[in-house]
C-alpha positions in Angstrom: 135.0 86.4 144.8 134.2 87.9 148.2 133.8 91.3 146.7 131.5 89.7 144.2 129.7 88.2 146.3 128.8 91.1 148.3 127.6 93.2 144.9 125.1 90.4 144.3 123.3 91.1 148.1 123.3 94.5 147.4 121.6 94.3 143.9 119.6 90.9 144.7 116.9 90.7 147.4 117.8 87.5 149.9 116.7 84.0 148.3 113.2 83.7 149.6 111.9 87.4 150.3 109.9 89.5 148.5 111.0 92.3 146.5 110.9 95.8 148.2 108.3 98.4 147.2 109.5 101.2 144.8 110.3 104.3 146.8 109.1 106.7 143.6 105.6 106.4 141.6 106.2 105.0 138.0 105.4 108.1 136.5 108.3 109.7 138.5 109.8 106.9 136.7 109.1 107.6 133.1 110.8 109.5 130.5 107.5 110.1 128.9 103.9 110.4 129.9 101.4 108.7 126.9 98.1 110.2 127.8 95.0 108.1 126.2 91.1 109.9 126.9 88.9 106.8 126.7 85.8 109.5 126.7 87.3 111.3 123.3 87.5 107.8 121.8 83.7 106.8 123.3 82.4 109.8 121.9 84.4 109.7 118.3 82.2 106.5 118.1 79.0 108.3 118.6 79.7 110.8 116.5 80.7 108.3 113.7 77.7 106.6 114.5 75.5 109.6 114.0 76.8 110.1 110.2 75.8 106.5 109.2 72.2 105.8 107.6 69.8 104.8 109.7 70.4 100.8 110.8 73.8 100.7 109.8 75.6 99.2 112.4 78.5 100.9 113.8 81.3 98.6 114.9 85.1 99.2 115.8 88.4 98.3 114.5 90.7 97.1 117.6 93.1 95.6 115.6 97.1 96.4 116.4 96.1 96.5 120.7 93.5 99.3 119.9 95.7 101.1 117.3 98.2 101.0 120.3 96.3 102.6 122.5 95.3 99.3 125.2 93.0 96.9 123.9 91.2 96.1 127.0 90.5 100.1 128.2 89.7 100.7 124.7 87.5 98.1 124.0 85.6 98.4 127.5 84.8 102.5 126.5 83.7 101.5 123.4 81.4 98.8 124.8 80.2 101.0 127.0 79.3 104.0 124.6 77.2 100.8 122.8 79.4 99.3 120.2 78.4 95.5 119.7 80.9 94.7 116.5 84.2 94.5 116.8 87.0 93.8 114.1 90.6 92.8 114.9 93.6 91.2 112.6 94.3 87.9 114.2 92.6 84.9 116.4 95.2 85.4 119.7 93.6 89.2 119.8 90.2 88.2 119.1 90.6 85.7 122.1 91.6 87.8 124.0 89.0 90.3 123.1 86.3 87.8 124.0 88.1 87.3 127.4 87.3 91.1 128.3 84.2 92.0 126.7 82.2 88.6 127.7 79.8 86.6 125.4 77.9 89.6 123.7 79.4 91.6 121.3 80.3 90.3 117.8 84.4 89.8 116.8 85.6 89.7 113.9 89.2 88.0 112.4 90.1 90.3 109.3 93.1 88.4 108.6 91.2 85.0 108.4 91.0 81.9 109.4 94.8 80.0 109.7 94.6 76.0 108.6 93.8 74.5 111.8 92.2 77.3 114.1 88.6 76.9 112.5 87.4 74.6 115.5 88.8 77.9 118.1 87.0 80.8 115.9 83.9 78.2 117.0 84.8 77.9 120.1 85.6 81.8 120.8 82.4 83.1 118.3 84.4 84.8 116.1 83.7 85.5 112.9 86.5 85.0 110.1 86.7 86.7 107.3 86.8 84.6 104.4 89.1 86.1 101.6 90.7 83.3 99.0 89.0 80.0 97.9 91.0 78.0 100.4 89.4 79.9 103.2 85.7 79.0 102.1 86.5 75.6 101.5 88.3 74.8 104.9 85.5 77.1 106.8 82.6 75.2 104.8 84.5 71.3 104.8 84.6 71.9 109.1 81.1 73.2 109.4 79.6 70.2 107.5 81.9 67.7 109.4 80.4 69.5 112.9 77.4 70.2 112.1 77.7 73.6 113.2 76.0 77.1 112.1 79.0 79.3 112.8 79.0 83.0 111.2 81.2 83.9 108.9 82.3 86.9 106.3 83.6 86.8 102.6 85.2 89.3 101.8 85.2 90.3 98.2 88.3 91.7 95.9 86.7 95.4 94.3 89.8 96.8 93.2 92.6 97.0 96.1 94.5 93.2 94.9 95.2 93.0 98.0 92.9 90.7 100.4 89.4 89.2 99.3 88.0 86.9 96.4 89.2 88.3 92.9 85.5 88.4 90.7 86.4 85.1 89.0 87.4 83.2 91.9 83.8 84.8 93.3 81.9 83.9 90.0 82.9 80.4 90.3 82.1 79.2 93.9 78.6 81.0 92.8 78.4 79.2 89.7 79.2 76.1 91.7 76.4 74.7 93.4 78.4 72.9 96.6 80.6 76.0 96.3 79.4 77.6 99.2 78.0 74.6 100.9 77.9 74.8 104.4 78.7 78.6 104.6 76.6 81.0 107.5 77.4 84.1 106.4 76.9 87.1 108.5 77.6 89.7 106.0 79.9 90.4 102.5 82.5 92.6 102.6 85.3 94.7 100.7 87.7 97.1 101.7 87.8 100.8 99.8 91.7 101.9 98.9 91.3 105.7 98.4 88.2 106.4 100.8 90.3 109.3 102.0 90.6 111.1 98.7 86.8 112.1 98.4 87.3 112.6 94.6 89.0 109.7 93.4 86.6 108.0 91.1 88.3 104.5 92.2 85.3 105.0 95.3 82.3 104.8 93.0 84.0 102.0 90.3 84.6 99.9 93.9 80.9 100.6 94.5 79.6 99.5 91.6 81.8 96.6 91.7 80.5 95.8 95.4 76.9 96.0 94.7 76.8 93.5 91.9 78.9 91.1 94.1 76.4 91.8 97.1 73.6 91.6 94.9 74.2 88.4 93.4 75.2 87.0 96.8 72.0 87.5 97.4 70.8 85.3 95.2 72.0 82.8 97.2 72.0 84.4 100.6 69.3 86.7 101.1 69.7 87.9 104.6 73.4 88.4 104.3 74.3 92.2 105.1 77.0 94.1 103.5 80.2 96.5 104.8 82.6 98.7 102.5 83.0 102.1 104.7 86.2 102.4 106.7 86.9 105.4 108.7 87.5 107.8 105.3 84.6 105.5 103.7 82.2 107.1 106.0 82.3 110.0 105.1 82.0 109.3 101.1 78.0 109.3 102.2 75.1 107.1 102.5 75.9 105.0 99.0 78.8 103.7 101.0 77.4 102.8 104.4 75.2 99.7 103.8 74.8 97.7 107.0 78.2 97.3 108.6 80.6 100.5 109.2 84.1 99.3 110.4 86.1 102.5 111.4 89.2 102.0 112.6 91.8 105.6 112.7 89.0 107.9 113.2 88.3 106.6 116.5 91.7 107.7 117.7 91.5 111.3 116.5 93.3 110.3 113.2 91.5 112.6 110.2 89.6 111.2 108.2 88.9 113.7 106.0 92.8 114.8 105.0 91.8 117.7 102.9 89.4 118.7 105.6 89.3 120.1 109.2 89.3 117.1 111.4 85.8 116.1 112.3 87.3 114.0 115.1 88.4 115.2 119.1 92.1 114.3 119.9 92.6 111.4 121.7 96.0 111.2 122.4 99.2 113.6 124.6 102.4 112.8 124.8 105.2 114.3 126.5 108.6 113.8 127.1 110.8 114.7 130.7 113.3 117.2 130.1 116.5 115.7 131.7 119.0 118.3 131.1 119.2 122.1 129.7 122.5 123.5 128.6 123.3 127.2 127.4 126.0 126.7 124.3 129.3 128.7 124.8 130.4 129.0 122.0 129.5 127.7 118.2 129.4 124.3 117.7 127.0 121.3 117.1 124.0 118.9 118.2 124.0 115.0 118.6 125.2 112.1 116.4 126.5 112.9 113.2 127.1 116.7 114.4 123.9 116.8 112.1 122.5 120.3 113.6 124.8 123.5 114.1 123.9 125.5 117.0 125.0 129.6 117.6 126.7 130.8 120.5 123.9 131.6 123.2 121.3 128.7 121.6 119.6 127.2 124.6 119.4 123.0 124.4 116.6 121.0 125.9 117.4 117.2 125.8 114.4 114.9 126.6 114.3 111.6 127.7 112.8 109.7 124.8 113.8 108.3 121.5 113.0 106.0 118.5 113.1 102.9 121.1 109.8 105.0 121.7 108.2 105.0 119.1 108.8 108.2 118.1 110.3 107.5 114.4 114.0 108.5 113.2 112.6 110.3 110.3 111.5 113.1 112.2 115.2 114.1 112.7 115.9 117.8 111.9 111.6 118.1 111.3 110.3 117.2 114.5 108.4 120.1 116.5 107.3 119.9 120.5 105.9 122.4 122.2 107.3 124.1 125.6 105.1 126.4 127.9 102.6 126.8 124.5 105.4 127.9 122.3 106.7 125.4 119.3 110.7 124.1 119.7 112.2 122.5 117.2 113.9 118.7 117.4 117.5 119.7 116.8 119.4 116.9 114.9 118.7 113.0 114.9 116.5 111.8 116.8 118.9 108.4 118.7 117.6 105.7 120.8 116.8 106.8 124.1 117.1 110.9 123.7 116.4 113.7 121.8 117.1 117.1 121.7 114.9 120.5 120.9 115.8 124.2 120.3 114.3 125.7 123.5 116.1 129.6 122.8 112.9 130.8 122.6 111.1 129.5 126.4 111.6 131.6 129.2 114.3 130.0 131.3 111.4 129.5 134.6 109.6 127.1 132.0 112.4 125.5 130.2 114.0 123.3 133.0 114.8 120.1 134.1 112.0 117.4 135.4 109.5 120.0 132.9 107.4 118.8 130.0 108.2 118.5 126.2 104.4 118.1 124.1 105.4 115.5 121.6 101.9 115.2 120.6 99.4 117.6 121.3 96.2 119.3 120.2 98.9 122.0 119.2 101.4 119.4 117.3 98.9 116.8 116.6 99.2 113.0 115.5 98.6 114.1 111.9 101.2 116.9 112.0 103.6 114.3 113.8 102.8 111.5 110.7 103.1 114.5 108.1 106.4 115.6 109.3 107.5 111.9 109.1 106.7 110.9 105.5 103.8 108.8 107.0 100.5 108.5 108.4 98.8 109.0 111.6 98.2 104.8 111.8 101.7 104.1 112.0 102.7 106.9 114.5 99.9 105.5 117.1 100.8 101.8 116.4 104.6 102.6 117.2 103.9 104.1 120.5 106.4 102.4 122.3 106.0 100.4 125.8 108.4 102.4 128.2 105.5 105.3 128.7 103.8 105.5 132.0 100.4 105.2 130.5 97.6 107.9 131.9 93.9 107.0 131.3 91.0 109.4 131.1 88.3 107.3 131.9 85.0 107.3 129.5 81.6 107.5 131.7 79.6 104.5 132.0 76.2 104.3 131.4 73.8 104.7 133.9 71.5 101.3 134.7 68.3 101.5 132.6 69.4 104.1 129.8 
């Protein structure tokens, strides 16, 4: 009991003190250093924004804390390079959107409105998006009861089955004349499902499909705008633009244009602390499962990150970093909290403890990292795990007047 006792004051600051300071910086801390350039993002919006048709409004999809990338840093550059639309999945992140970026700027809810939570999309100004009958009736029933004009989308079905109002369901709250009663509607909307294969002829039958739904919207609605283009939409051409542009990917230096050269500038670096180099002796093998074999003489960097990071267990055996501007190979599985790359080819001055792995880079990019993983860039920036020291490069502000 003594000896417990005296563990417990040398682990536990005294009842009524305050913690002491860290002695070390928490990037001296970190395993891994996540990198984020809030100007890169800032001006992937204006370069978005300059491939739109003229009045097309260019918004931006914040959804999933910025893609993982920090909702309110994120959201602040892009307010500052002059976005004014804003789209996220849920009410607790539109909330807290409105919290940071003030009264101004539109927010939309993608995922809807939940039963219940129409009085706080009021409340908050944020704009659901109305996919399935239930959704328009609730929305319209709670405006009529309050006698309120609050903005709203619907968003149409054109092909993708997977969110929006099929064209019957559609056809019969138009053909119903209290079936849109009470509805404000700031635009219609539907969601393209191969945008990023330029050729697929889905993109024009979705088109066709859209404009007949916006059209006869219209009908009843004749100031209600329209949005279709996504990141990949954009750059289908003007047809697809229409009043609203919602990119979300390109933003964060994800391609858009997958058969392309990326029209976007990275966004992201990410590197991981090398915590040990070993010389092997003799033949023999790497990590769990002894799933790599290794030659006498092969040089060993393990780094101090893992799948708790984000950094996904497919890329076991397929991962690349890059060392002193030479590419190493990810030697075996990739476990929890470490990982280890083939490092036989860095000069021993480079390859050493407390250096740098490039997990992602403009050299190993997101898209290469998502390729090499069966996956796509999306994923590998919303997994980005929490235990990085996080570095910022901040976007300019505007100057007052301009």
């Amino acid at each position: 009991m003594i000896l417990k006792a005296v563990m417990l004051s040398r682990t536990s600051p005294p009842a009524g003190t305050a913690a002491r300071p860290s002695a070390s910086r928490p990037e001296d801390r970190a395993g891994a250093i996540l990198t984020i350039d809030l100007a890169a993002i800032a001006e992937n919006w204006r370069i978005l924004k300059k491939r739109v048709a003229p009045g097309c409004d260019m918004g931006a999809v914040v959804k999933s804390d910025a893609y993982g990338l920090g909702l309110e840093p994120v959201a602040r550059a892009l307010q500052g390079a002059g976005c004014v639309t804003f789209y996220v999945a849920h009410l607790d992140g539109a909330i807290a959107l409105r919290h940071i970026l003030g009264p101004g700027p539109r927010i939309a809810c993608l995922n809807g409105p939940n039963k219940g939570t129409e009085r706080d999309h009021a409340a908050f100004k944020v704009m659901p998006v109305l996919s399935t009958p239930e959704h328009v009736k609730a929305w319209c029933a709670y405006a009529l009861k309050e006698e309120v004009l609050s903005e709203s989308i619907v968003q149409v079905d054109t092909g993708m089955h997977r969110l929006g109002l099929s064209e019957r369901e559609f056809a019969g709250l138009m053909d119903d004349p209290d079936g849109f009663l009470g509805l404000h509607p700031q635009m219609i909307m539907s969601h393209l499902a191969c945008a990023d294969e330029g050729a697929n002829p889905m993109n024009r039958a979705q088109l066709g499909r859209f404009r007949a739904m916006r059209d006869t919207f219209r009908t009843r609605f004749p100031d209600a705008k329209a949005s279709l283009a996504n990141s990949s939409g954009i750059f289908l051409g003007p047809e697809w633009h229409f009043d609203y542009a919602r990119p979300g990917a390109a933003l964060y230096g994800v391609n858009p244009t997958p058969k392309a050269p990326n029209p976007m500038l990275p966004v992201v670096n990410l590197k991981a602390r090398i915590i040990q180099v070993r010389r092997v002796d003799s033949p023999g093998h790497v990590g769990y499962g002894a799933a790599a074999h290794v030659q006498e003489g092969a040089k060993i960097a393990t780094v101090s990150m893992g799948y708790a990071d984000g950094y996904l267990r497919s890329l076991s055996a397929v991962g690349l970093g890059v060392l002193d501007g030479l590419k190493v190979p990810l030697l075996g599985r990739v476990s929890m909290d470490l990982m280890t790359f083939d490092v036989s080819n860095v000069p021993d001055s480079a390859a050493q403890p407390g250096a740098f792995i490039d997990i992602i880079s403009n050299v190993v990019t997101v898209d290469d990292v998502a390729k090499a993983a069966g996956t796509i860039g999306y994923e590998i920036l919303t997994s980005l795990g929490s235990r990085f020291h996080r570095r910022y490069i901040t976007a300019p502000q505007p100057r007052a007047g301009t």
